[in-house]
C-alpha positions in Angstrom: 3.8 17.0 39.6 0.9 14.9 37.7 -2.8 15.9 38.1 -5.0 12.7 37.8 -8.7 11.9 38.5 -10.4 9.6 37.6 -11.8 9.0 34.3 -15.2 8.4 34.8 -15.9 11.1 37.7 -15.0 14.3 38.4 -12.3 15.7 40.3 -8.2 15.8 40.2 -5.5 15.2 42.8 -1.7 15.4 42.9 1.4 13.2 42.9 4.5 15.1 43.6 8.0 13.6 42.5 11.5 14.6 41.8 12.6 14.1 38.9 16.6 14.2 38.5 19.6 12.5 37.0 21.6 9.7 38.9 24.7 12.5 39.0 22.6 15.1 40.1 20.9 12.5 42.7 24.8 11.4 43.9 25.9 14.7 44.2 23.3 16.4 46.8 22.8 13.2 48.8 23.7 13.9 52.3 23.9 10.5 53.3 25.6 7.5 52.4 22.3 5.4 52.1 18.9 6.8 50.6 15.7 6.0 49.6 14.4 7.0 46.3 10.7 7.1 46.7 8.8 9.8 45.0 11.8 10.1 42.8 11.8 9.5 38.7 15.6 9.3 37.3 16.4 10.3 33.7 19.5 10.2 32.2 18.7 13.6 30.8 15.9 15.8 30.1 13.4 15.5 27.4 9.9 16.9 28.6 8.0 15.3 25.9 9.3 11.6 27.1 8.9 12.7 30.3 5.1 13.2 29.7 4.6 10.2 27.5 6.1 8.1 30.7 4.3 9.7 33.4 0.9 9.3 30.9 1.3 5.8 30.1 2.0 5.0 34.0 -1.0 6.8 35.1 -3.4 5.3 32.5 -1.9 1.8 32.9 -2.7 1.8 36.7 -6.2 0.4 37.6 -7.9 -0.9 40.5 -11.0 -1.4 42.1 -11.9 1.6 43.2 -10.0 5.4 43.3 -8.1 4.8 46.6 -6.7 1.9 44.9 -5.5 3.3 42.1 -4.6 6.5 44.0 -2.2 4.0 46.1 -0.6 2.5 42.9 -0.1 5.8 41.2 1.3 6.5 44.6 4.6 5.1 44.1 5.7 7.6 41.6 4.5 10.7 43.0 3.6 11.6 46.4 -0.3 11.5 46.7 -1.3 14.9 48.2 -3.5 12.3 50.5 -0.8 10.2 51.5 -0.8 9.2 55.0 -4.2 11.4 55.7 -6.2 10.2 58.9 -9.8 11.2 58.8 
């Protein structure tokens, strides 16, 4: 999970992914065809790159207003607001 907000405004909301190795991913899939979103592959664990990664991803996404950068940072993490109807 990341928490981000925006950096000139308060407030924080989360992207959820999975984070696994391609073996670990091939051995639990049920199916013979998946789709990997909200998924980061490693080829083994190292928290501190881990970080570093999701960091630079989050701070290199911009846009022109929250919701579009909430959409962008969407693609690695499930947004807590994805797919909310008002």
């Amino acid at each position: 999970m990341a928490i981000v907000g925006p950096a000139d405004g308060p407030g924080q909301e989360s992207f959820d992914f999975m984070l696994c190795t391609p073996d670990w991913f091939s051995s639990t899939m049920e199916h013979d065809i998946t789709i990997g979103r909200h998924h980061v592959f490693v080829k083994r664990y190292d928290y501190a790159r881990l970080q570093a990664f999701v960091e630079t991803y989050c701070a290199e996404c911009s846009g022109a207003s929250w919701k579009n950068v909430a959409d962008k940072l969407g693609r690695l993490g499930k947004w807590e607001f994805e797919d909310y109807i008002p």
